[in-house]
C-alpha positions in Angstrom: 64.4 -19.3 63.2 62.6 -21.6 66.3 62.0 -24.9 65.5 58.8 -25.8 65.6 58.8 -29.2 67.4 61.8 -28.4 69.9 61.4 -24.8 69.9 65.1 -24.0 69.8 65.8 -20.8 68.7 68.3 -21.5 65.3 69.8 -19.0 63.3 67.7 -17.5 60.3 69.7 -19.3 57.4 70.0 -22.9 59.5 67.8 -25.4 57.5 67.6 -28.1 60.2 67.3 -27.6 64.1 70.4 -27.3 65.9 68.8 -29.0 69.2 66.8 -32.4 67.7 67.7 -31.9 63.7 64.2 -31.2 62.4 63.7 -29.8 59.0 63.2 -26.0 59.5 62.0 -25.7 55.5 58.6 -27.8 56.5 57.6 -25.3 58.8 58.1 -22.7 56.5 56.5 -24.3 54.0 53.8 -24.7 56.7 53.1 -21.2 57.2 53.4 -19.9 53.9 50.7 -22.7 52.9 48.5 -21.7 55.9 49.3 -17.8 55.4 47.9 -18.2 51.7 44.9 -20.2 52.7 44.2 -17.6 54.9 44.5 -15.0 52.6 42.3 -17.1 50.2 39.5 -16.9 52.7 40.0 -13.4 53.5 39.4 -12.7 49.8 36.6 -14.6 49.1 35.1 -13.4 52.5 35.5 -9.6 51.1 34.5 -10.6 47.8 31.0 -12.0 48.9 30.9 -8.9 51.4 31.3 -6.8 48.5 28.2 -8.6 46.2 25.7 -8.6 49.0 26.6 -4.8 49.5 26.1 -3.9 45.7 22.5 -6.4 45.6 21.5 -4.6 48.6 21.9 -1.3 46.8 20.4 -2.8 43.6 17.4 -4.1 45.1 16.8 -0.6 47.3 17.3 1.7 44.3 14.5 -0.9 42.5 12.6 -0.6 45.4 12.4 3.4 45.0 12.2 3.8 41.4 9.4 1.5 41.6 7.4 3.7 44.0 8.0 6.5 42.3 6.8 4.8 39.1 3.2 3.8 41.3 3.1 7.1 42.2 3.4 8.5 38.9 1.0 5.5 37.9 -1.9 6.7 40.1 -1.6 10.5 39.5 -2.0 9.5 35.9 -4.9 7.2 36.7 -6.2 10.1 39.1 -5.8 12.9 36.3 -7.5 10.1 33.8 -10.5 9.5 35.5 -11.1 13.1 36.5 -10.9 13.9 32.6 -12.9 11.2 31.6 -15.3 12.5 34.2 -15.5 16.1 33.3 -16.0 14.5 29.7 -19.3 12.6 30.9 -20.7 15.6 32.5 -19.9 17.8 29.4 -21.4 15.2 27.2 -24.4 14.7 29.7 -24.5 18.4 29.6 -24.3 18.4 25.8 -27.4 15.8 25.6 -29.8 17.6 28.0 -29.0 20.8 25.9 -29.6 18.9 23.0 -32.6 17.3 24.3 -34.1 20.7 26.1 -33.6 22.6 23.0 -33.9 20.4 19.5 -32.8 22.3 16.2 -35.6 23.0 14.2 -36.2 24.1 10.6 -38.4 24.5 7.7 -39.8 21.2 6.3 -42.2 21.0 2.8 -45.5 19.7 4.1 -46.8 20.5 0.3 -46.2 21.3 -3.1 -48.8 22.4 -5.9 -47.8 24.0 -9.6 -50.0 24.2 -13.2 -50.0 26.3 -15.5 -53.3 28.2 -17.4 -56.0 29.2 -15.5 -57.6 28.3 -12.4 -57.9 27.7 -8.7 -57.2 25.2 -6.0 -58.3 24.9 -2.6 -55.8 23.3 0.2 -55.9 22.5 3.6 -52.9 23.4 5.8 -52.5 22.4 9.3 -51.7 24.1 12.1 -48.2 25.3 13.0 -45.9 27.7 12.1 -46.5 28.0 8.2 -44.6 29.5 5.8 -46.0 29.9 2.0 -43.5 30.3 -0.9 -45.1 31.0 -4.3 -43.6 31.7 -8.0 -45.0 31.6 -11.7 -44.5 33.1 -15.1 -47.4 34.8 -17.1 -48.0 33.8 -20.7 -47.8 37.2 -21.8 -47.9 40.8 -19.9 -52.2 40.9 -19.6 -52.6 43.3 -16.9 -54.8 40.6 -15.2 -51.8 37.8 -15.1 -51.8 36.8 -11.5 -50.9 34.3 -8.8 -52.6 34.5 -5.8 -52.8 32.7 -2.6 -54.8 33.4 0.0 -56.3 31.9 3.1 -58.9 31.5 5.7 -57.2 33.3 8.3 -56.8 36.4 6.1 -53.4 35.6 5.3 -52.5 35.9 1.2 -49.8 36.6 -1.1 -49.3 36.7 -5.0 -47.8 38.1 -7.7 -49.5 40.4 -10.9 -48.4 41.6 -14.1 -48.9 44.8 -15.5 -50.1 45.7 -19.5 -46.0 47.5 -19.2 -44.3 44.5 -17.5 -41.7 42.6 -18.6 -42.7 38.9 -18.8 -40.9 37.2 -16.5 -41.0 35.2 -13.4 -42.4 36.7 -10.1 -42.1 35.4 -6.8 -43.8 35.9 -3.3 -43.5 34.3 0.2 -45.4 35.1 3.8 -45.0 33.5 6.9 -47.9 33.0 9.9 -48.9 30.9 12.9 -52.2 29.2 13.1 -53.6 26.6 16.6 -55.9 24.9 14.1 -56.1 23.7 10.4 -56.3 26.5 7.3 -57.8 26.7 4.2 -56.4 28.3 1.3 -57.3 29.0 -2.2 -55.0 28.9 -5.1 -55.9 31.6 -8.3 -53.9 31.4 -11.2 -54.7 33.0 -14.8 -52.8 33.4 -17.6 -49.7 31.3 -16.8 -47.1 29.4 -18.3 -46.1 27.8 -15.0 -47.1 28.3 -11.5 -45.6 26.9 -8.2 -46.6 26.8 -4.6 -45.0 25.6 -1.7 -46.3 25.6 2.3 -43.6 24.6 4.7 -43.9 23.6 8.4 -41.2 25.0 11.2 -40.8 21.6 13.2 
């Protein structure tokens, strides 16, 4: 073993310097003390070589999955906004089909019933007209009768025969008329009578 302050060269098992008597143990003790220090720092220098490497990885697979996520966030905003726009032209699309072509249908612009004998004279106005018209006779005269008829030379009605049974009859007819009608409701021998005009609008 040398001596570290003469450096004589002793034998391995000698404890103290042969040449100037220094403790040999001390420098042992020296460099074991500075060998484990220095393994101390080599540790602790791996171990914080180590933790930067795994953050770096951390933080770069973060980094990814996050742009994948924004990319997946803006296709869906993308494919959003396109539906929601195909969904205002359909429903623009519905509107001016709704507006261009309104649903119409029949609508009572008039009612008359009465029963006996008698007549009436109504005005209708102009439009696509249609006339419903029922009644029930008070017995089976062969001159019971409903008529309607108007100024245009439209008319419906319902008769009973001396042979028919006695029971309620109904009629309807249907015209179109630019201007204002007149029409005359006959009735005779009637229990009940009813007439209706509706209006296409």
């Amino acid at each position: 073993m040398k001596c570290e302050k003469c450096g004589f060269e002793n034998k391995d098992e000698a404890k103290f310097c042969t040449k100037c008597g220094s403790s040999l143990n001390e420098a042992v003790e020296v460099n074991t003390s500075q060998n484990s220090n220095s393994m101390k720092y080599i540790i602790i220098a791996l171990i914080i070589i180590i933790l930067l490497l795994v953050g770096i990885l951390a933080y770069s697979s973060l980094a990814t999955n996050s742009g994948d996520n924004q990319v997946e966030e803006k296709n869906v905003t993308s494919q959003v906004d396109s539906s929601q726009e195909s969904d205002g032209e359909s429903a623009s699309t519905k509107t001016v089909s709704s507006q261009s072509s309104p649903s119409k249908s029949w609508e009572s612009i008039g009612s008359y019933s009465g029963s006996g004998s008698g007549s009436k004279v109504i005005e209708v106005p102009a439009g696509e007209i249609r006339v419903d018209l029922s009644a029930y006779p008070i017995k089976n005269y062969a001159t019971n009768h409903l008529y309607v008829s108007g100024s245009n030379g439209q008319s419906g009605g319902v008769d009973w025969g001396s042979t028919s049974a006695v029971e309620t009859r109904s009629d309807s007819f249907t015209y179109t008329s630019s201007s204002p009608q007149t029409f005359n409701i006959d009735y005779y021998e009637t229990v009940s009578w009813e007439v209706t005009f509706y209006r296409y609008q």
